[in-house]
C-alpha positions as CSV (number, residue, x, y, z in Angstrom):
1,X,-21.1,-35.2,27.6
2,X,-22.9,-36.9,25.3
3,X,-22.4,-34.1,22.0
4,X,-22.6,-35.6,18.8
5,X,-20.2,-34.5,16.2
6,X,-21.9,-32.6,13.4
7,X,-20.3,-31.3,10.2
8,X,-22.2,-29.4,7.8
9,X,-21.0,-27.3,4.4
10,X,-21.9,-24.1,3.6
11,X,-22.3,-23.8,-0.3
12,X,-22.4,-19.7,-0.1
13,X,-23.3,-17.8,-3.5
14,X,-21.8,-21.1,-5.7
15,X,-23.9,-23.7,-8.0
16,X,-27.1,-23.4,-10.2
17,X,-29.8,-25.8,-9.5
18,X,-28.2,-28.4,-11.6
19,X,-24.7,-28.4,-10.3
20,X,-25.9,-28.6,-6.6
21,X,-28.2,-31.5,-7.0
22,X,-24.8,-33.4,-9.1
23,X,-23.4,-32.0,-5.6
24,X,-25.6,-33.4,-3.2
25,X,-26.3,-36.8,-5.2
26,X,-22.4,-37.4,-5.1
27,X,-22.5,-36.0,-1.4
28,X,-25.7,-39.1,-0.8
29,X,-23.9,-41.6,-2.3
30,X,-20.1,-41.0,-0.8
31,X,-21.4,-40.6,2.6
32,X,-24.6,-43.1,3.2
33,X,-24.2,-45.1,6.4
34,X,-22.8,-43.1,8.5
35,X,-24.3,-42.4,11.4
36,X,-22.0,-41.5,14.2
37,X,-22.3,-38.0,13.4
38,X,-24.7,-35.6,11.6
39,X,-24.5,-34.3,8.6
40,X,-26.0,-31.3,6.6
41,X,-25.5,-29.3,3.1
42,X,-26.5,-25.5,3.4
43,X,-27.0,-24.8,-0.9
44,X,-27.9,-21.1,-2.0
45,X,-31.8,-20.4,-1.9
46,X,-32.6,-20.9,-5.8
47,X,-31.7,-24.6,-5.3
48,X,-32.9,-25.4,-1.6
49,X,-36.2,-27.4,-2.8
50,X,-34.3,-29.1,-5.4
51,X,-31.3,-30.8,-3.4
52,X,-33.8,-31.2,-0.2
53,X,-35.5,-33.4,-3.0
54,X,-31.9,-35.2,-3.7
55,X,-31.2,-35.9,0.1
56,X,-34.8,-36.7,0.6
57,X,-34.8,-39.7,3.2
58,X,-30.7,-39.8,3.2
59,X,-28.2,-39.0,6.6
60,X,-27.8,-35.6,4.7
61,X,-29.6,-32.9,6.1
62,X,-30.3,-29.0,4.6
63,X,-29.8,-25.9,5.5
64,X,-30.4,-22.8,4.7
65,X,-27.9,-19.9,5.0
66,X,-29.7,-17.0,5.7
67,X,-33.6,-16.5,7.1
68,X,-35.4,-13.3,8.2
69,X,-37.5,-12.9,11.1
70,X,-40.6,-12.5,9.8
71,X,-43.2,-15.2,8.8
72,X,-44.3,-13.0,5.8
73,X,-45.3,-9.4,4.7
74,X,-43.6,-7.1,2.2
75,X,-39.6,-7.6,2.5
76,X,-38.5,-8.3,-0.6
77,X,-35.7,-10.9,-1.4
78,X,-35.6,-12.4,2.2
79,X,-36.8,-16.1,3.0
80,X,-39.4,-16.3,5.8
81,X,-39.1,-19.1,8.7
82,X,-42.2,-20.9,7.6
83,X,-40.6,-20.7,3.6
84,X,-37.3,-22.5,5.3
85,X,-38.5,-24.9,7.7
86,X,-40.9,-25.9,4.2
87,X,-37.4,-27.5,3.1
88,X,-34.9,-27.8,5.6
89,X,-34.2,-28.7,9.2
90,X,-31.4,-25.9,9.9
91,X,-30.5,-22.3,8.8
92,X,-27.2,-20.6,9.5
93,X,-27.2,-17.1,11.5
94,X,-25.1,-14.5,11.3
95,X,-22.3,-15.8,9.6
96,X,-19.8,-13.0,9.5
97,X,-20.0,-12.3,5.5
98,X,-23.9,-11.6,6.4
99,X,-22.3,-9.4,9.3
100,X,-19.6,-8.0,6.9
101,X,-21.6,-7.1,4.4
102,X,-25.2,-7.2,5.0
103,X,-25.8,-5.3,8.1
104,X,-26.6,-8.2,10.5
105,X,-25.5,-7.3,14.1
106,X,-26.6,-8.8,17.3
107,X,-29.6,-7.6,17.8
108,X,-30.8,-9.3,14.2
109,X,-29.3,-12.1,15.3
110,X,-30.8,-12.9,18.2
111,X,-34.2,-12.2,16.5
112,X,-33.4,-14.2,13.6
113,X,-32.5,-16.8,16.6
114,X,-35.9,-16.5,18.2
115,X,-38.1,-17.1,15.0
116,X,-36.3,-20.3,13.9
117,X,-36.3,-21.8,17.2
118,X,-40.4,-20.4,17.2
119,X,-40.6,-23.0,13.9
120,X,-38.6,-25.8,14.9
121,X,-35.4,-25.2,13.2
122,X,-32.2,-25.8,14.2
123,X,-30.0,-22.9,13.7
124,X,-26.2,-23.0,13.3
125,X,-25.3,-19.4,15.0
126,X,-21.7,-18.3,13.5
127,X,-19.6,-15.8,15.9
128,X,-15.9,-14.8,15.4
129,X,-13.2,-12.2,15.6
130,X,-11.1,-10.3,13.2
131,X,-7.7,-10.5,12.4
132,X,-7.4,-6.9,14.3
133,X,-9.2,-8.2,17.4
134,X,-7.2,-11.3,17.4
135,X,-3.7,-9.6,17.9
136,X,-5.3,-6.8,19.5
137,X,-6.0,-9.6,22.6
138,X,-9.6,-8.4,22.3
139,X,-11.3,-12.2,21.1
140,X,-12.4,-13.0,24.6
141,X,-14.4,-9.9,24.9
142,X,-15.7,-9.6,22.0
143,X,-16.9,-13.3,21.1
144,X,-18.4,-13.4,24.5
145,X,-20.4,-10.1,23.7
146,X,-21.9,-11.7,20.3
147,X,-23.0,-14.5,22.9
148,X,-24.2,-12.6,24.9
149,X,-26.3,-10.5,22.3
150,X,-27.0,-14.0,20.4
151,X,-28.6,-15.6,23.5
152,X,-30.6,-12.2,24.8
153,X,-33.9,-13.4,26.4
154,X,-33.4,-17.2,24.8
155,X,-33.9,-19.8,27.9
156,X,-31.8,-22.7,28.7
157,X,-33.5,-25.1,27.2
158,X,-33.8,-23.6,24.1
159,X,-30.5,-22.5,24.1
160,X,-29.3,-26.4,24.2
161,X,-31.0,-26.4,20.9
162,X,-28.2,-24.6,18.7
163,X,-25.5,-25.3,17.6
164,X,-22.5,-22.7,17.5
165,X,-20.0,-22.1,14.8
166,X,-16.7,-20.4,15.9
167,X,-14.9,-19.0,12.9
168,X,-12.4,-16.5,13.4
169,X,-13.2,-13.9,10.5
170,X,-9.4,-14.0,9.9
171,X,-9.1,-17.7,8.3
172,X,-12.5,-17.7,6.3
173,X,-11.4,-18.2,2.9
174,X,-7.7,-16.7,3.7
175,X,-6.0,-20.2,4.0
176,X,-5.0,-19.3,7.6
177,X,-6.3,-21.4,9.9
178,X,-6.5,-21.0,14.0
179,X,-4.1,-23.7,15.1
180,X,-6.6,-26.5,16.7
181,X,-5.3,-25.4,20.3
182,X,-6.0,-21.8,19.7
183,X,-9.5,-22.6,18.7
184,X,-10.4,-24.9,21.5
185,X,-8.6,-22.6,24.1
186,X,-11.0,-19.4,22.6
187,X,-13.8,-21.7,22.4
188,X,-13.6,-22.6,26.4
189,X,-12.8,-19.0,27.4
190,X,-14.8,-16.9,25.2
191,X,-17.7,-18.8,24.6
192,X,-18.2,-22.1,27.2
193,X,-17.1,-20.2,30.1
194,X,-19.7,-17.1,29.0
195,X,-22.5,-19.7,28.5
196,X,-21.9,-21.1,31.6
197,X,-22.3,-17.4,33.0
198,X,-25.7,-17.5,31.5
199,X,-27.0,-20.8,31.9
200,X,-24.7,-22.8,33.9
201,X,-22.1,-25.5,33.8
202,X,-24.7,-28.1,32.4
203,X,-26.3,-26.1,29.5
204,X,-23.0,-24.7,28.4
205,X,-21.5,-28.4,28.1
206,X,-24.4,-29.3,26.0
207,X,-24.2,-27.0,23.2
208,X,-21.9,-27.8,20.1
209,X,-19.6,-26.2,18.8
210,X,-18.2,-26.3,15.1
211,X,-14.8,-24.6,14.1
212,X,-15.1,-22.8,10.7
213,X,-12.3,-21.0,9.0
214,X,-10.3,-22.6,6.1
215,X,-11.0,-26.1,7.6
216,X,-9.1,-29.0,4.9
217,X,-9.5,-33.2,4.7
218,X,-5.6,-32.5,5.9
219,X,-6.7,-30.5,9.1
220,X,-10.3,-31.7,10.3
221,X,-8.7,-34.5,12.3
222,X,-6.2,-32.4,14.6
223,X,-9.7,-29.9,15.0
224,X,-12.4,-32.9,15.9
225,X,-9.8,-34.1,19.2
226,X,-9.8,-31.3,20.6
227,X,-12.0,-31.7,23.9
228,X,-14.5,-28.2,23.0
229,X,-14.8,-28.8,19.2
230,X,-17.3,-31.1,18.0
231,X,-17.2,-30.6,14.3
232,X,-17.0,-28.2,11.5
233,X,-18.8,-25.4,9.2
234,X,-17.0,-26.1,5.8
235,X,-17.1,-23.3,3.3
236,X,-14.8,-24.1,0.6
237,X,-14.0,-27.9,1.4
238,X,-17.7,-28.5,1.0
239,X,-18.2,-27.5,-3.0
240,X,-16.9,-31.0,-3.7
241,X,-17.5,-34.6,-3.5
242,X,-13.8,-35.8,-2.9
243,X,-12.9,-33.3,-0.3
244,X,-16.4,-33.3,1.7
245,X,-16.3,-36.6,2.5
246,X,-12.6,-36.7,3.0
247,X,-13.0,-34.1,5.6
248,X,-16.1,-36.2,7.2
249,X,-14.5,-39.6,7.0
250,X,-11.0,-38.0,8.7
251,X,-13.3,-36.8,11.8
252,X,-15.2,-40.1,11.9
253,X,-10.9,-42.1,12.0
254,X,-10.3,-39.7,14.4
255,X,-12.9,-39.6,16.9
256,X,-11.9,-41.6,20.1
C-alpha cells in the first residue's frame, strides 16, 4: 500500500523555550538517520520558531498543535495558517482536549482542515470516542460521523493528504490503552470502511493512520503490526529523549 509509518509527539502546554530546544536537540541527535519513517515534534506556540531552528535541516519535522482558519484579522491569541506554515510543515486538528475544552466541533474542524491544506500544510486530524461511547457500542457511529464532518467538501486527492490520528478519548493520559486489536478493528470499521464510503477503496487505503492514547516504548511495537495502524501521536511518551526514541526505534524493530 505503500503508507509510510509516521510518528510524531505532541508536547501539549509543557516546556519554555529553553527546555524544548534541550528537547528537540537530544530528539536530533538520538534519532538522525533514520529514514524509514517520518518523524515530527509538535512544541507549544511560544517555542515553535525556536526548535524549527533546532531541527532545521534534520529528519525531525514540526508541528503545530492548534491553527485557526483565518489568514489574519482581529482574533486574538489564535495562530493564522500563513503564521504556521512560516515554521512548520504540519499542524494537529481537533485533538479531543481542543474538542473538550475549547469548543472545536466538526464544523471548525473541517474549516481548520481546508485552510491548512489551502497553505500546504500537512495536518494530523485527531478523532476519537469516549469512554461512554465506547461501552455504550456507539464508536462506529460516532467516529465515522467526525469523518464524515472532518472531510465535508474536501476532494479525494486532498483528502490523501492527511494524516489521521485515532485516539480513543478514554486512554489519553489515563494509562488505559485500546488493546492493538481493538484499535485496528475500530480503525477498519469506523474510519477505512467510511472513507472508502466517501472516496473509494483506493483513497481510503492511502491515508494514515496514527493510534494515540497512552501509547509507551513497551507497547508501540504490538500497535505498528497491526495491518490499519501506521504509527503513533505520542503525548506523554514524547516529553523525553529516552522514551521518544525508544518508542521510534521499537516501531522501526518491528516493522516487517
Amino acid at each position: 500500500m505503500g503508507r509510510k509509518p509516521f510518528i510524531a509527539g505532541n508536547w501539549k502546554m509543557h516546556k519554555t523555550v529553553a527546555e524544548a530546544v534541550e528537547l528537540a536537540q537530544g530528539l536530533r541527535r538520538s534519532l538522525a538517520g533514520i529514514t524509514e519513517m517520518e518523524l515530527a515534534v509538535c512544541p507549544t506556540a511560544t517555542a515553535l520558531h525556536a526548535v524549527s531552528e533546532a531541527l532545521k535541516g534534520s529528519n525531525v519535522g514540526v508541528g503545530a498543535q492548534n491553527m485557526y482558519w483565518e489568514e489574519q484579522g482581529a482574533f486574538t491569541g489564535e495562530l493564522s495558517p500563513l503564521m504556521v506554515k512560516d515554521l512548520c510543515r504540519y499542524v494537529i486538528i481537533g485533538h479531543s482536549e481542543r474538542r473538550a475544552y475549547f469548543g472545536e466541533t466538526d464544523e471548525t474542524v473541517n474549516r481548520k482542515i481546508k485552510a491548512a491544506l489551502a497553505h500546504g500544510l500537512s495536518p494530523i486530524v485527531c478523532i476519537g470516542e469516549s469512554l461512554e461511547q465506547n461501552r455504550a457500542g456507539e464508536t462506529v457511529d460516532f467516529v465515522g460521523e467526525q469523518i464524515r464532518g472532518a472531510f465535508a467538501d474536501i476532494s479525494a486527492e486532498d483528502a490523501r493528504k492527511l494524516t489521521l490520528a485515532y485516539e480513543p478519548i478514554w486512554a489519553i493520559g489515563t494509562g488505559l490503552t485500546a488493546t492493538p486489536e481493538e484499535a485496528d478493528r475500530i480503525i477498519r470499521t469506523a474510519i477505512r470502511d467510511v472513507l472508502a464510503s466517501l472516496y473509494g477503496a483506493a483513497t481510503a487505503e492511502a491515508i494514515r493512520m496514527q493510534y494515540g492514547g497512552s501509547v509507551k516504548p513497551h507497547n508501540m511495537a504490538a500497535f505498528i503490526v497491526m495491518p490499519e495502524i501506521d504509527g503513533a501521536l505520542v503525548g506523554g511518551a514524547s516529553l523525553k529523549v529516552d522514551s521518544f526514541t525508544a518508542i521510534v526505534r521499537n516501531a522501526l524493530e518491528a516493522l516487517p
